[in-house]
C-alpha positions as CSV (number, residue, x, y, z in Angstrom):
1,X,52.6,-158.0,29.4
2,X,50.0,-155.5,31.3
3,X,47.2,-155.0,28.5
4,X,47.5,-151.3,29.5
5,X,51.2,-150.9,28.9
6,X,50.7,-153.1,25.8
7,X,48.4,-149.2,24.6
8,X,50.9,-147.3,25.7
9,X,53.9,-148.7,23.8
10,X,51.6,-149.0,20.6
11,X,50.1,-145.9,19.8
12,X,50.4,-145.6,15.8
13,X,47.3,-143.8,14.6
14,X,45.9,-140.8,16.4
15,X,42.2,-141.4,14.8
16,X,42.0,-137.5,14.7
17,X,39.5,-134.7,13.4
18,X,41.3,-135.1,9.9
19,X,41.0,-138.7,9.6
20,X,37.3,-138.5,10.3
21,X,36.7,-135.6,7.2
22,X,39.0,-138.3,5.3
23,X,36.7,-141.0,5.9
24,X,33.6,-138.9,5.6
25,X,35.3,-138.1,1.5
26,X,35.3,-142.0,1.1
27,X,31.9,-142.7,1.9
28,X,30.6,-139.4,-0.1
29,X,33.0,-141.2,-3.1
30,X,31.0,-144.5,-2.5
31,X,28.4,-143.5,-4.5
32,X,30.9,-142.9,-7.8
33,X,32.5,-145.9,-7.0
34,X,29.4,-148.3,-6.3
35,X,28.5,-146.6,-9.9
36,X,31.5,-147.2,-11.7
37,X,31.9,-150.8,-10.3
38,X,28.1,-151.5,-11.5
39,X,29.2,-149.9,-15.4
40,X,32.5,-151.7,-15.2
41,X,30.3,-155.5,-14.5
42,X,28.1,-154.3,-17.6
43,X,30.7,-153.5,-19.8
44,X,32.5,-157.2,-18.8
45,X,29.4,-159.0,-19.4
46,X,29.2,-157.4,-23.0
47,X,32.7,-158.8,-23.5
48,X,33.1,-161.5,-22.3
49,X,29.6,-162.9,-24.0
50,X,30.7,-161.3,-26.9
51,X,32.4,-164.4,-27.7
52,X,30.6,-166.9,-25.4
53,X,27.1,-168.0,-25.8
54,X,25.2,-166.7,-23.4
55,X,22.0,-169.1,-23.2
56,X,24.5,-171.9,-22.9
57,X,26.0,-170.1,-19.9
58,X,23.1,-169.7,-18.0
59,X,22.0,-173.4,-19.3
60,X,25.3,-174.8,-17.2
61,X,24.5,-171.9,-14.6
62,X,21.3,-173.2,-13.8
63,X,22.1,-176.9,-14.2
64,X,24.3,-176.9,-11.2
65,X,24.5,-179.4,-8.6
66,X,23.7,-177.1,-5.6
67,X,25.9,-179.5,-3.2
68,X,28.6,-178.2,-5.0
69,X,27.5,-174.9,-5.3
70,X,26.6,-174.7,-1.7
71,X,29.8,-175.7,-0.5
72,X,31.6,-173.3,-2.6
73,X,30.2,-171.0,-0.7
74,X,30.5,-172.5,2.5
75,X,34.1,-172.0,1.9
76,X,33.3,-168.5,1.0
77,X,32.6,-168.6,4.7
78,X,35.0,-169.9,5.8
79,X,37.5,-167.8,3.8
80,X,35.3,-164.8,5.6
81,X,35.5,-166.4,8.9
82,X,39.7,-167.1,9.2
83,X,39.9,-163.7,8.4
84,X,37.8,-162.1,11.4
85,X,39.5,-164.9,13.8
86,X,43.1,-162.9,12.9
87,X,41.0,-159.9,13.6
88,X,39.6,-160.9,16.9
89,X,42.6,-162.8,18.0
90,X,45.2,-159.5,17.3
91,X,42.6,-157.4,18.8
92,X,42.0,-159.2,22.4
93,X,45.9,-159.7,22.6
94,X,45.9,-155.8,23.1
95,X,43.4,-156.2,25.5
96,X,40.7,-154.5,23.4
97,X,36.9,-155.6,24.3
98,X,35.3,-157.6,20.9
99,X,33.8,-160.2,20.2
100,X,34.0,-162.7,17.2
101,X,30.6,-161.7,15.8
102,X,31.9,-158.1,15.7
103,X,35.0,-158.9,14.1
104,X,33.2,-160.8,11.8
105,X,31.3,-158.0,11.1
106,X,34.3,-155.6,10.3
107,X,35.3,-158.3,8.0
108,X,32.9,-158.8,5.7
109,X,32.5,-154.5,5.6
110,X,36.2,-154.7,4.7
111,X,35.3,-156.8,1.8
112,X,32.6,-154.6,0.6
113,X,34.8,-151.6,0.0
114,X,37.8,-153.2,-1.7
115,X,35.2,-154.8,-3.6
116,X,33.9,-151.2,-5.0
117,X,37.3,-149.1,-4.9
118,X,39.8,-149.4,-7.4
119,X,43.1,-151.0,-5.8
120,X,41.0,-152.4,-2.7
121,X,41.9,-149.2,-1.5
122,X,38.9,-148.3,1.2
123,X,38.7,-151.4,2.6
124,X,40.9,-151.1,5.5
125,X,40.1,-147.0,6.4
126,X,36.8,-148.1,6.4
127,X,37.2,-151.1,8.6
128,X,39.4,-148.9,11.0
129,X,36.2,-146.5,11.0
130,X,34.1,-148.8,12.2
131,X,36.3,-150.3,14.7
132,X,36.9,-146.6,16.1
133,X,32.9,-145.9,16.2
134,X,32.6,-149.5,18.4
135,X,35.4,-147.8,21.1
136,X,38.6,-150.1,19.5
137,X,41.5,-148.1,19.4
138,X,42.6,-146.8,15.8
139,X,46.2,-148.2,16.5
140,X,45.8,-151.3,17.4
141,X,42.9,-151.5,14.5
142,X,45.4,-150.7,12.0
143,X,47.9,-152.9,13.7
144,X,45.6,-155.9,13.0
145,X,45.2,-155.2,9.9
146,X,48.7,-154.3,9.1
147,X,49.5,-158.2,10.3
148,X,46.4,-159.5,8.3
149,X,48.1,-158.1,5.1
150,X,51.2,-159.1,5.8
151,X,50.0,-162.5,6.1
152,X,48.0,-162.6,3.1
153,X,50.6,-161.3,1.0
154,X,53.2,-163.7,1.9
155,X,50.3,-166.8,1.4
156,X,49.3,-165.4,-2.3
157,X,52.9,-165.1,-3.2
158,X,54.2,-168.5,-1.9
159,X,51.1,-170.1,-3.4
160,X,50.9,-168.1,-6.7
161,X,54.7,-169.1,-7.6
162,X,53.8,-172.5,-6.8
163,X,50.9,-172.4,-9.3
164,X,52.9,-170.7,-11.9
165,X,55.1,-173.7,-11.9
166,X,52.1,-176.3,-12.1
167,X,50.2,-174.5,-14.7
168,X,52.5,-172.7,-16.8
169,X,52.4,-174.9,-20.1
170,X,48.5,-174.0,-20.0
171,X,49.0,-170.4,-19.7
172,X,49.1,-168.7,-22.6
173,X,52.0,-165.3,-23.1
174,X,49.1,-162.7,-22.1
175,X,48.6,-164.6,-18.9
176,X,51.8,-165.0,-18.2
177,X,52.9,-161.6,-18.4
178,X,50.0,-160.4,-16.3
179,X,50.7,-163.2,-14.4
180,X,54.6,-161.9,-13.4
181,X,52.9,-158.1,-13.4
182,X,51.2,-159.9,-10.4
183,X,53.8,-161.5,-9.1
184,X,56.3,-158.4,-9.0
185,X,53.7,-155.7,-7.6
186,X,52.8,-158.3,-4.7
187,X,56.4,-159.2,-4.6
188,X,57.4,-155.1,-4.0
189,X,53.9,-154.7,-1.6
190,X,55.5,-157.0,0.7
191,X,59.0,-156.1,0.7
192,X,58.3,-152.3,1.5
193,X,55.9,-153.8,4.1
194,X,58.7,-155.3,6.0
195,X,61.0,-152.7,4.8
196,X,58.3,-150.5,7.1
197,X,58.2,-153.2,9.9
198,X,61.9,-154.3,10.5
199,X,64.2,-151.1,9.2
200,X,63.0,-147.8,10.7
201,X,66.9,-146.4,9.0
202,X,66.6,-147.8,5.3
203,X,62.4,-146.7,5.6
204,X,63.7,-143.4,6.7
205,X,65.9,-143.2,3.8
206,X,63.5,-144.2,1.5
207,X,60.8,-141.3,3.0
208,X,63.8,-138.8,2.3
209,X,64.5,-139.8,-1.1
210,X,60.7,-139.6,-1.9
211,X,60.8,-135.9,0.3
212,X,63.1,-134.8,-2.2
213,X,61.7,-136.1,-5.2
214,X,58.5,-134.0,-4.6
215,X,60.5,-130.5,-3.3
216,X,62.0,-131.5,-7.2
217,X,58.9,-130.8,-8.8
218,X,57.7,-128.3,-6.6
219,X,55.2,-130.1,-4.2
220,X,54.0,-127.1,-1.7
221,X,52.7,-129.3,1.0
222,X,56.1,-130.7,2.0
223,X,56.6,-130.7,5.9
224,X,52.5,-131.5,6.1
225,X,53.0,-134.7,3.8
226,X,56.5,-135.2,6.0
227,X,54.2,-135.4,9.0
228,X,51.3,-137.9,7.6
229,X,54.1,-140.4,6.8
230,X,56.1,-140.0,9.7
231,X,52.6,-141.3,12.0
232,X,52.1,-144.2,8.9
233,X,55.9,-145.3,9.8
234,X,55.5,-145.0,13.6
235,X,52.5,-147.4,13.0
236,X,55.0,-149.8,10.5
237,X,57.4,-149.3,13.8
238,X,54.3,-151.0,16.3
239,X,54.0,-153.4,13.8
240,X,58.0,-154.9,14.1
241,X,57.6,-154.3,18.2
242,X,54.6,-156.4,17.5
243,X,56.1,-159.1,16.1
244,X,58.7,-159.5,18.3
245,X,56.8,-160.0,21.7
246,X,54.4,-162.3,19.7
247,X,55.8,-164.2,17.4
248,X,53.9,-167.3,18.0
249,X,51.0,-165.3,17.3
250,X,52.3,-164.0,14.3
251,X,53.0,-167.3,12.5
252,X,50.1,-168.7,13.8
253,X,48.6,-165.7,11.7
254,X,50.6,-166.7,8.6
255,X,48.9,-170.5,9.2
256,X,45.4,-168.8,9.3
257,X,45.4,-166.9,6.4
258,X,47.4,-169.6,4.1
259,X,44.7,-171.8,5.0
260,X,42.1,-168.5,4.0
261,X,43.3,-168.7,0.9
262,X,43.7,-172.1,0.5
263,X,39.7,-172.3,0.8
264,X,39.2,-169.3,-2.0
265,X,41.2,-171.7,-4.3
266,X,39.5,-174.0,-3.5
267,X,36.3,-172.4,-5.2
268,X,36.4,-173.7,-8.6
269,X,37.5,-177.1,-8.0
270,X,33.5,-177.1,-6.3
271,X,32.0,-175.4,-9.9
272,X,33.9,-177.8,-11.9
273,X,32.0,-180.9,-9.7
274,X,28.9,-179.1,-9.6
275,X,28.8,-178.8,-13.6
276,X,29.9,-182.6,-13.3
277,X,33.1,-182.5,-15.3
278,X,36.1,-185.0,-14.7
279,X,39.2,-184.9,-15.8
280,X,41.0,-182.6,-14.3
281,X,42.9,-182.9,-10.6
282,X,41.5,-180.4,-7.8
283,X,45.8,-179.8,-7.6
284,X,45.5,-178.1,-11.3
285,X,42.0,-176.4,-10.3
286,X,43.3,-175.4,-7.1
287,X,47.0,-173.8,-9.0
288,X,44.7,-172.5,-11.7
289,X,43.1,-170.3,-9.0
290,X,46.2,-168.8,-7.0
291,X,47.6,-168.1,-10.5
292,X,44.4,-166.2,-11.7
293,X,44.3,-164.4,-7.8
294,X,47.8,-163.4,-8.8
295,X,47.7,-162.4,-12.0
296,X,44.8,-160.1,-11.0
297,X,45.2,-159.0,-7.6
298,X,47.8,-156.2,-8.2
299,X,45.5,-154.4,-10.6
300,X,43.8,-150.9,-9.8
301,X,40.4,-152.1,-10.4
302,X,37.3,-152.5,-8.4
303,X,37.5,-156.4,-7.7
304,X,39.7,-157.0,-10.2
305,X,36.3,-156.7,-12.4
306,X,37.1,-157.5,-16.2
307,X,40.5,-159.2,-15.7
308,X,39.5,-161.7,-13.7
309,X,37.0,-163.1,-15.8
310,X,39.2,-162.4,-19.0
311,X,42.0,-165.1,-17.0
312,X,39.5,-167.6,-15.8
313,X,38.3,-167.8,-19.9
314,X,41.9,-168.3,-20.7
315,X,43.0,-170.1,-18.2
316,X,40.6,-172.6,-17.5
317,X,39.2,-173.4,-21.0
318,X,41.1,-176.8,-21.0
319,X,39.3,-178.3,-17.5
320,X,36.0,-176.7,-18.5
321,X,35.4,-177.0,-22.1
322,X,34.2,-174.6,-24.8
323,X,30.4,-175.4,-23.8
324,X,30.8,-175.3,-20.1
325,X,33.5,-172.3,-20.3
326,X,30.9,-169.2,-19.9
327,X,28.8,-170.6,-17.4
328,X,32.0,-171.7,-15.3
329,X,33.0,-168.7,-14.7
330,X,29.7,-167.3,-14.1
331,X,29.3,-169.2,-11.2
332,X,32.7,-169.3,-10.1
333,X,32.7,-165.5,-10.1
334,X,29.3,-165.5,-8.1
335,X,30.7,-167.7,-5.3
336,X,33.6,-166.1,-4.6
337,X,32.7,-162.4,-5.7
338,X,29.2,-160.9,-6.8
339,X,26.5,-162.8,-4.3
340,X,29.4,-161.6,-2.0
341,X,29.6,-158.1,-2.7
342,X,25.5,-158.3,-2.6
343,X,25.5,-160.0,1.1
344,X,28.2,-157.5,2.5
345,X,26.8,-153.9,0.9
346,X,23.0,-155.5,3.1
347,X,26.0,-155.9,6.1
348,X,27.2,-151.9,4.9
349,X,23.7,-150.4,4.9
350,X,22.2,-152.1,8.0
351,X,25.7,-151.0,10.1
352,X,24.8,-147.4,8.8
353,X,21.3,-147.1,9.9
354,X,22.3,-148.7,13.3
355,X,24.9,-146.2,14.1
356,X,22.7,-143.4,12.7
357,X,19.8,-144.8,14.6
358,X,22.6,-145.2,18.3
359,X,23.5,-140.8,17.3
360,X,19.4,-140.2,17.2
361,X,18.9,-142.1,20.8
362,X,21.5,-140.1,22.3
């Protein structure tokens, strides 16, 4: 199909005047939220060593084997680097002009802001931003992304029920509740996602019900909020036409990001060698992981801060051991999350002065 007709037939997001004020509130709330993610790491730490020993932590912290360590990360990379090949693969299939560095780029901003909001909520109007301000068309940006989730949602679900059943006589009720909290809010998230994709009547049904719902409690802004999701579902619309005229593509998508996540899981099967333990399969490690990603996921919290480290204490205190517990997930959490978050906000900052530095040359 001509890449041109391809832009035509897939216009879901006119990247208007509004958008751009919209995305202009999310970096002016960056601040509060770079703030609040920073209080919220504090106040975890305080807790969670409230009951750990700290210097013993930081003893197994330290003590590392950095093979180990380094591969963790390596898969970090990895994780990073599936991610921006959906990105740059989508993207050149509508005939945009990227290339992989600059999709790798997008990625690891992405990151950064669903790192810092609560939900993971400015990561993809951010990434879409920054797409628009390299000449990539909002559509197909959102598009790409729409797929990408898609496919990581289907991967954590398949792989989180799998895990449930491997490590469910280790989990103990808290986590187990969380754990199906998890389970059901990724479980809706995908099913109104293909709701959106595949049936424009039932999502029409659904936006009417919801229309009617708000004129019940006297929402003034009806016809304007009628409007905004009308241009999300035309976008949900591009998505099924999408899917239909690539479906190779598509599954080849679902491969990619299944084998993304794969590798995050993989993450503290490479803390538990690196504190040289043995014991425990990298299977259980592995399952131990796609249940804690599940049971945390769904939460509205800046990187899932507090509740992730409260389930890897729970969850993992038979492979680790009491002495071993604290620092285990100190490092686990800094591979897969904080020396992250650190790397990617360098990525955010150097991206701003670049395109503030580009607007000063013209």
């Amino acid at each position: 199909m001509n890449p041109d007709r391809k832009k035509q037939n897939i216009d879901a997001i006119d990247f208007d005047g509004k958008k751009q004020q919209n995305i202009q509130k999310t970096f002016k709330r960056m601040f509060v939220d770079v703030l609040i993610f920073l209080l919220l790491i504090v106040a975890t730490f305080l807790l969670v060593f409230k009951d750990q020993d700290l210097g013993e932590a930081l003893n197994a912290f330290y003590s590392a084997k950095f093979g180990f360590v380094f591969l963790g990360i390596l898969l970090m990379v990895g994780y990073f680097a599936i991610e921006a090949w959906n990105i740059y693969s989508i993207l050149k299939s509508f005939g945009e002009k990227l290339t992989y560095a600059q999709a790798f780029k997008f990625t690891l901003i992405g990151f950064f802001f669903c790192s810092v909001t609560p939900g993971a909520s400015g990561g993809q109007p951010i990434e879409i931003y920054y797409m628009s301000k390299e000449k990539i068309s909002g559509a197909h940006a959102t598009l790409a992304l729409l797929i990408q989730l898609c496919g990581v949602q289907i991967s954590v679900i398949a792989l989180g029920v799998i895990g449930i059943i491997f490590s469910l006589s280790y989990m103990e009720t808290s986590v187990i509740w969380l754990t199906l909290l998890g389970l059901l809010i990724n479980g809706v998230a995908l099913a109104i996602l293909l709701i959106c994709i595949f049936s424009k009547k039932l999502t029409q049904r659904i936006v009417d019900f919801g229309i009617a719902v708000l004129k019940l409690f006297g929402y003034k802004k009806i016809e304007q909020k009628r409007k905004s999701i009308n241009k999300s579902l035309e976008q949900y619309s591009n998505g099924a036409v999408y899917i239909k005229s690539h479906r190779k593509e598509f599954w080849i998508c679902i491969g990619r990001t299944t084998l993304q996540m794969v590798f995050y899981f993989l993450i503290p099967f490479c803390v538990y060698k690196a504190l040289n333990l043995s014991g425990t399969s990298f299977i259980q490690l592995f399952f131990f992981q796609a249940v804690l990603f599940m049971a945390t996921s769904g939460l509205p919290l800046p990187g899932a801060i507090g509740a992730s480290e409260a389930v890897f204490l729970s969850l993992f205190g038979t492979a680790f051991g009491e002495e071993m517990l604290g620092g285990a997930m100190l490092l686990n959490r800094s591979i897969s999350f904080y020396w992250f978050v650190l790397i990617t906000m360098v990525v955010v900052f150097i991206n701003i002065v670049r395109i503030k530095a580009a607007k000063e040359e013209k």
